[in-house]
C-alpha positions as CSV (number, residue, x, y, z in Angstrom):
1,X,96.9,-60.6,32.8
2,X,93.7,-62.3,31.2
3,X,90.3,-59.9,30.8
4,X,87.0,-60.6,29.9
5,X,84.0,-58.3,29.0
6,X,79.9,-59.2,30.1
7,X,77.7,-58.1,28.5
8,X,74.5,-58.1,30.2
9,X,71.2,-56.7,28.3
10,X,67.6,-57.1,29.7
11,X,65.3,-59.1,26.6
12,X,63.5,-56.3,24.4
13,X,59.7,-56.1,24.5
14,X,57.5,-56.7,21.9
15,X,57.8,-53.7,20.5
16,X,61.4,-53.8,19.9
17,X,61.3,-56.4,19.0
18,X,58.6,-55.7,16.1
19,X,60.6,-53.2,15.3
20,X,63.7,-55.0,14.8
21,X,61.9,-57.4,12.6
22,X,60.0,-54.5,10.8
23,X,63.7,-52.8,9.5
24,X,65.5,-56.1,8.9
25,X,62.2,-57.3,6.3
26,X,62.9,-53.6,5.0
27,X,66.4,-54.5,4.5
28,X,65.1,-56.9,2.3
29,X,62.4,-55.1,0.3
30,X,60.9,-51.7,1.2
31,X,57.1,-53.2,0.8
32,X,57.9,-56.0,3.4
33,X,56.7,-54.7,6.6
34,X,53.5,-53.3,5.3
35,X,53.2,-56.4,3.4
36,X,53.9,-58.7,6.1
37,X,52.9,-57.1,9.0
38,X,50.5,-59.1,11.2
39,X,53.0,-62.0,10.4
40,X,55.7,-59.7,11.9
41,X,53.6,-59.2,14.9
42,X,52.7,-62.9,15.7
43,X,56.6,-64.0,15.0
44,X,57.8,-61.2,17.6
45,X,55.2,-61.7,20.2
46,X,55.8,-65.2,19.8
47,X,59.5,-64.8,20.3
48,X,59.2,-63.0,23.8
49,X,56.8,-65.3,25.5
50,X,58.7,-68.4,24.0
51,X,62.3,-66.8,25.6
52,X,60.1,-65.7,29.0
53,X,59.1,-69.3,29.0
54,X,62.2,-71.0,28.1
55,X,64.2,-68.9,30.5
56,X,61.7,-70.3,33.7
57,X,63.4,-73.9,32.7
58,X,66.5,-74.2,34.5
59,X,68.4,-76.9,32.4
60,X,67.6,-74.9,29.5
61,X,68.0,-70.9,30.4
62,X,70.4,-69.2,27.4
63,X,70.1,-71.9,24.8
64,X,68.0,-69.8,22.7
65,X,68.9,-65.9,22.3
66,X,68.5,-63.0,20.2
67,X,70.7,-64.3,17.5
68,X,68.0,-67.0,17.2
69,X,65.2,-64.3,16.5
70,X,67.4,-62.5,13.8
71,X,67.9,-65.5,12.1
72,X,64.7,-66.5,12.0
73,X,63.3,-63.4,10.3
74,X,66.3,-63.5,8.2
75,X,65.3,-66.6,7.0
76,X,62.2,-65.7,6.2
77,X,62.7,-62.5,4.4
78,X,65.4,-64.5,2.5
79,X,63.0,-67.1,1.4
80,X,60.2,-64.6,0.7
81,X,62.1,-62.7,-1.9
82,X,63.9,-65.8,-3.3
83,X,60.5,-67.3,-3.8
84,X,58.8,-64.5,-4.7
85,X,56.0,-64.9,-2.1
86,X,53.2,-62.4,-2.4
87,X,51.5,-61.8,0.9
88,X,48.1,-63.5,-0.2
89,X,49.8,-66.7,-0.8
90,X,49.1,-68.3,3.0
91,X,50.1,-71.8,2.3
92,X,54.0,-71.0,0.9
93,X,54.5,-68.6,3.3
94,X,53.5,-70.6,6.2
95,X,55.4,-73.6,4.9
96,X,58.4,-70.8,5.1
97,X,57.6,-70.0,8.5
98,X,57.7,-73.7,10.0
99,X,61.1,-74.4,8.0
100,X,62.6,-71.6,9.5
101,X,61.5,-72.3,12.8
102,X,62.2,-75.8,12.7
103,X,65.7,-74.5,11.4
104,X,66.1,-72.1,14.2
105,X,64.7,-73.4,17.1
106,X,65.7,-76.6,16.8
107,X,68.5,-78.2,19.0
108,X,66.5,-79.3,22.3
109,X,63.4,-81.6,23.4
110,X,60.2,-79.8,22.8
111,X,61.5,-76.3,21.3
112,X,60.2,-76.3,17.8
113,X,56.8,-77.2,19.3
114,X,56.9,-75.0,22.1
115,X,57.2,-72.3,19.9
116,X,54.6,-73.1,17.7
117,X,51.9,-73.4,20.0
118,X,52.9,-70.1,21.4
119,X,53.0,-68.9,17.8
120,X,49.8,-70.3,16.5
121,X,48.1,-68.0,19.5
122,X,49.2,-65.3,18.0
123,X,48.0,-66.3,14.4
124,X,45.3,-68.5,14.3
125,X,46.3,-69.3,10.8
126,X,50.1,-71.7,12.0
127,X,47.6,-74.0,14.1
128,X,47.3,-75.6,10.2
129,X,50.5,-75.5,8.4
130,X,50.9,-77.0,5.4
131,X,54.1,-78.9,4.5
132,X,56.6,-77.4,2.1
């Protein structure tokens, strides 16, 4: 007899998702979120319209998910702390931000863009990002 389990959750809101963010930079390093915090903000925002939008193109619905999300902060914190990255150094930790992005939300026409324009209205400051 063959079985097979759904799982069906609705998409957190932002301020799950900001929270979700917020404990896995604390994983990291206990400063982090205060740190890091309107960086935090714009990335999750970002996330949910970017998913809301994504999900109203048919071709491309569940290509993206919340693994995607967790990775990218991952990624970040991860480079951060490798780096040493002190919150006052913009340019390196925008540079982060685009890699992991690129890294993340790569994989289909249009995504990595997408979700930097949606990202840059949330912070003013990834409408310019340096390269790294």
């Amino acid at each position: 007899m063959s079985r097979f389990l759904v799982i069906n959750r609705p998409l957190p809101d932002d301020e799950d998702l900001k929270d979700t963010a917020d404990k896995i930079f604390e994983s990291y390093d206990p400063t982090f979120p205060d740190k890091f915090s309107t960086y935090v903000q714009a990335l999750s925002m970002a996330y949910s319209e970017f998913i809301k939008t994504w999900k109203q193109m048919a071709h491309h619905r569940d290509f993206f998910g919340m693994r995607d999300f967790y990775a990218l902060i991952k990624d970040i914190c991860c480079n951060i702390k490798q780096r040493e990255v002190k919150y006052n150094d913009r340019n390196l930790l925008l540079a982060i931000v685009r890699r992991a992005v690129a890294k993340n939300f790569d994989g289909r026409p249009q995504s990595i863009a997408t979700f930097m324009k949606i990202l840059s209205k949330y912070q003013p400051a990834f409408n310019s990002i340096p390269e790294e």
